[in-house]
C-alpha positions in Angstrom: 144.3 57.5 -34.2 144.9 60.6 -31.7 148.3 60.6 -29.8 146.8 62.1 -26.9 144.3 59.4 -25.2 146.9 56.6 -26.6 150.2 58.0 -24.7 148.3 59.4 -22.0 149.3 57.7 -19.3 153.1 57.8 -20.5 152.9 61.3 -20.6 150.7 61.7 -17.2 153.9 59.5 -15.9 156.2 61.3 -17.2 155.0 64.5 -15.7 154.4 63.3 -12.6 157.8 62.2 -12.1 159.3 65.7 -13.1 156.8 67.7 -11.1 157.9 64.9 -8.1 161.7 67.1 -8.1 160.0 70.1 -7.6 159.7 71.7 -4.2 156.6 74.1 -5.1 155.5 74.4 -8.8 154.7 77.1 -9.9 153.6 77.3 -13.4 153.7 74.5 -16.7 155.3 75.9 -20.1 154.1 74.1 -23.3 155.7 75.4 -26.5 154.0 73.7 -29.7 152.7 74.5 -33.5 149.4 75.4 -34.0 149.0 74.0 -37.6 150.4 70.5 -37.2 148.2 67.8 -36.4 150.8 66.3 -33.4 151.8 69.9 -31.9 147.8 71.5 -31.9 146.4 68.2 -31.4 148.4 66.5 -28.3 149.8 70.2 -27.3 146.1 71.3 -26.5 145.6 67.9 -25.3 148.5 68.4 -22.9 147.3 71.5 -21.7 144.2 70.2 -21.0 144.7 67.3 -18.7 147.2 69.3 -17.2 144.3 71.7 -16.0 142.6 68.4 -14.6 146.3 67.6 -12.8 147.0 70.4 -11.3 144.4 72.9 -11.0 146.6 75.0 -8.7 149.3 75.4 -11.6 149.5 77.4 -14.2 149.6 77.1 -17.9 151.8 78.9 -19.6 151.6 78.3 -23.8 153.5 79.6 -26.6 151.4 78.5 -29.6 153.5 78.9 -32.8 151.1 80.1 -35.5 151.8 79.0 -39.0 153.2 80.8 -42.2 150.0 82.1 -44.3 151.9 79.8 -47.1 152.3 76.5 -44.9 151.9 73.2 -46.5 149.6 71.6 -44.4 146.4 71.1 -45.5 144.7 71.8 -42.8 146.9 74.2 -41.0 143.7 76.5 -40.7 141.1 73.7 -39.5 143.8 73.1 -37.0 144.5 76.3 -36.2 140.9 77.0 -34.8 140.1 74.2 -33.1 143.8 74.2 -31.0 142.9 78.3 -30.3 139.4 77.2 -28.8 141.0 75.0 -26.7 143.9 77.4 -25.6 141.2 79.8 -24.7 139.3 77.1 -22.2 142.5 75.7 -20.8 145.5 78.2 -20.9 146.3 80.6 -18.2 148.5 82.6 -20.3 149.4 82.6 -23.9 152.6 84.2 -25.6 151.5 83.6 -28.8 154.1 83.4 -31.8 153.8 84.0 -35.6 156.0 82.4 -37.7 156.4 84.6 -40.5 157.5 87.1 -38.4 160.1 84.6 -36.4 161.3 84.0 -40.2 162.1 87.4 -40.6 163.4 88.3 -37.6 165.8 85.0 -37.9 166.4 86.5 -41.7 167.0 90.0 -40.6 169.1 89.2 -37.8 171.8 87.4 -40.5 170.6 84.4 -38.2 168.4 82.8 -41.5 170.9 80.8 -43.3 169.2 77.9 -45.1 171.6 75.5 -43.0 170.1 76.7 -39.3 167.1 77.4 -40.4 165.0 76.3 -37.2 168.4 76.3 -34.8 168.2 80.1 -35.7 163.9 80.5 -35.3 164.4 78.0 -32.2 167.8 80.7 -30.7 164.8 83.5 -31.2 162.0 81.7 -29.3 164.3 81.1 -26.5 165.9 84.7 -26.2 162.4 85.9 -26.0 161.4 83.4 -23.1 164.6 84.0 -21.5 163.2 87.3 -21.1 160.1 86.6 -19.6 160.5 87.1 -15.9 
């Protein structure tokens, strides 16, 4: 029961028609978890095929890593076997910890129980804003 050789072709289609509006591509960004099942899983399965794809183009991931207390089982299992496959297929990696996107959401007022990932979510796209 693995998402990624089951939608594969949807996705391949999928990308294929947005890289179809670009003139020249430069570069893929993938932003995902890396203790989930779906995000490590598929997102490293993404990044994978995408290598296959489009050799030419780079792969750009931002691997959120989880909280030392997450509640997923397997968040470290997961963890690993996603990393080893970031380190075969990604070009680049801005990796992202998530206790420390907590606190900066926290210390920034931005951590109110109600926007609790709108605020870590605002803070993962400042800091990719600033990548240029």
């Amino acid at each position: 029961a693995s998402y990624g050789p089951k939608y594969k072709k949807d996705i391949v289609k999928a990308i294929k028609l947005e890289v179809e509006k670009c003139e020249s591509i430069q570069a893929f960004l993938l932003i995902h978890s890396m203790g989930g099942g779906t995000g490590s899983g598929l997102g490293t399965y993404i990044t994978s095929f995408l290598e296959d794809l489009y050799p030419n183009v780079l792969r750009l991931v931002v691997p959120v890593f989880p909280s030392l207390n997450d509640d997923v089982v397997t968040s470290p299992y997961n963890t690993v076997l996603a990393l080893q496959q970031l380190t075969e297929h990604a070009d680049c990696v801005f990796p992202i910890d998530n206790n420390s996107l907590m606190n900066i959401s926290n210390k920034s007022g931005l951590g109110d129980l109600k926007v609790g990932f709108d605020a870590m979510n605002s803070v993962v796209a400042d800091l990719l804003s600033d990548l240029t």
